[in-house]
C-alpha positions in Angstrom: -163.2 13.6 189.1 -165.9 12.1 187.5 -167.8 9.1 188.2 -168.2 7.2 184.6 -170.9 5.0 185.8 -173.2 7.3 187.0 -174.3 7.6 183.6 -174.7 4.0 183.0 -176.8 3.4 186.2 -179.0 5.8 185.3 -179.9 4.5 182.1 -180.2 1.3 183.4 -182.4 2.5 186.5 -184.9 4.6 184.0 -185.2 1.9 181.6 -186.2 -0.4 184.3 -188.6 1.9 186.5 -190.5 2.8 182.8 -191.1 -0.8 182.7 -192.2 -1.7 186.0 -194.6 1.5 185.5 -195.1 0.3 182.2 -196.5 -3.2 183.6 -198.5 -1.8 186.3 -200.6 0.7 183.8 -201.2 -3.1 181.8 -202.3 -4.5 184.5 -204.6 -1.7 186.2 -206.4 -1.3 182.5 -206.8 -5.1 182.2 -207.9 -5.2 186.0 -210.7 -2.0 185.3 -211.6 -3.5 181.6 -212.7 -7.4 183.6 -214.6 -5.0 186.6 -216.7 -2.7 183.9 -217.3 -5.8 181.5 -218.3 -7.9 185.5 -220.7 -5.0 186.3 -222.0 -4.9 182.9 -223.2 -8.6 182.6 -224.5 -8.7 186.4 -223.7 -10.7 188.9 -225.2 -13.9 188.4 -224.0 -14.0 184.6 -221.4 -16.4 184.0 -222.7 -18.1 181.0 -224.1 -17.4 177.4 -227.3 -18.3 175.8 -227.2 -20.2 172.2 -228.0 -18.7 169.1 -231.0 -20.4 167.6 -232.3 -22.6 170.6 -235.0 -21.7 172.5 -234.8 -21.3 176.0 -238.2 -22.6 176.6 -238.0 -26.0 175.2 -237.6 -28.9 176.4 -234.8 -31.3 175.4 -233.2 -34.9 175.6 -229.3 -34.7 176.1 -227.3 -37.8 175.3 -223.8 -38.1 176.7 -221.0 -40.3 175.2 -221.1 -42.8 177.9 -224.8 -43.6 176.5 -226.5 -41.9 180.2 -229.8 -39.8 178.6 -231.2 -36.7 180.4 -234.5 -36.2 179.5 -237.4 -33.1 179.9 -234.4 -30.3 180.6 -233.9 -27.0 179.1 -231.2 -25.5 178.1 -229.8 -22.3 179.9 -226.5 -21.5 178.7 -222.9 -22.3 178.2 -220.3 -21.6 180.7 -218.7 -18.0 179.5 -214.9 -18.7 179.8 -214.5 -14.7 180.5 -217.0 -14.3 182.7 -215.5 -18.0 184.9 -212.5 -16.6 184.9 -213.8 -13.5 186.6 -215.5 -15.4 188.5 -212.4 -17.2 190.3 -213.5 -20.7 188.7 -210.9 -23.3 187.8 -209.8 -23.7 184.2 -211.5 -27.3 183.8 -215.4 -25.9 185.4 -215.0 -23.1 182.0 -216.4 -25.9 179.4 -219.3 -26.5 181.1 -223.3 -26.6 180.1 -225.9 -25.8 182.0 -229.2 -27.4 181.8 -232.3 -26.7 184.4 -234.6 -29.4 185.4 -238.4 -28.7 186.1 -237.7 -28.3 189.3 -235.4 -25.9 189.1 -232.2 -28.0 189.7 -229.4 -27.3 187.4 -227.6 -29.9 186.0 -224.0 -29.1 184.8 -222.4 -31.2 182.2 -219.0 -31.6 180.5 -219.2 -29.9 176.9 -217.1 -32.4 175.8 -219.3 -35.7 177.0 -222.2 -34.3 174.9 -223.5 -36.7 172.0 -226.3 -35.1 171.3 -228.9 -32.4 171.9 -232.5 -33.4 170.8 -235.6 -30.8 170.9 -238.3 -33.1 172.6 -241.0 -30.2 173.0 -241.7 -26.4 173.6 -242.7 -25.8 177.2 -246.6 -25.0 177.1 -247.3 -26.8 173.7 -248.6 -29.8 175.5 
């Protein structure tokens, strides 16, 4: 007397435990890949510096609704990696940041940007 769906179940059973295995070695390679690439960038790194712009100068940013920013720098672009990492909402990922003299940082929609106009190097004055 034998059982013929023993057979059956067991297929079914394996091909479904190799995929919730399956799944869980995806996400626990994805999960350590985002903590080395976190730890490798610091902390305090969640944006990227542009190629060809100093950091040091000085700058007039224009935005589409015709408001002007005037004597910041440029520090970087929001990394949309390193915000997701980070726990940030999907709209705060297009963001630039800009740093007064002060020190304030100003953050702006990449998408409201006109224009970006190199006024002066800091020091050249």
């Amino acid at each position: 007397m034998t059982e013929t769906w023993v057979p059956t179940a067991l297929v079914f059973v394996s091909f479904g435990a190799t995929v919730v295995v399956s799944v869980a070695l995806l996400w626990l390679f994805f999960d350590l890949r985002a903590h080395l690439r976190h730890r490798r960038l610091g902390q305090d790194q969640c944006f990227r510096t542009l190629p060809g712009i100093d950091r040091r100068s000085l700058m007039q940013v224009r935005l589409k609704d015709g408001q002007v920013f005037a004597d910041v720098r440029l520090v970087g672009v929001m990394d949309a990696d390193a915000a997701r990492n980070a726990g940030l909402p999907h709209p705060l990922t297009n963001l630039v940041a800009f740093e007064r003299d002060d020190g304030s940082r100003l953050w702006v929609d990449a998408a409201a940007i006109r224009v970006l106009e190199t006024v002066r190097a800091r020091g050249s004055e």
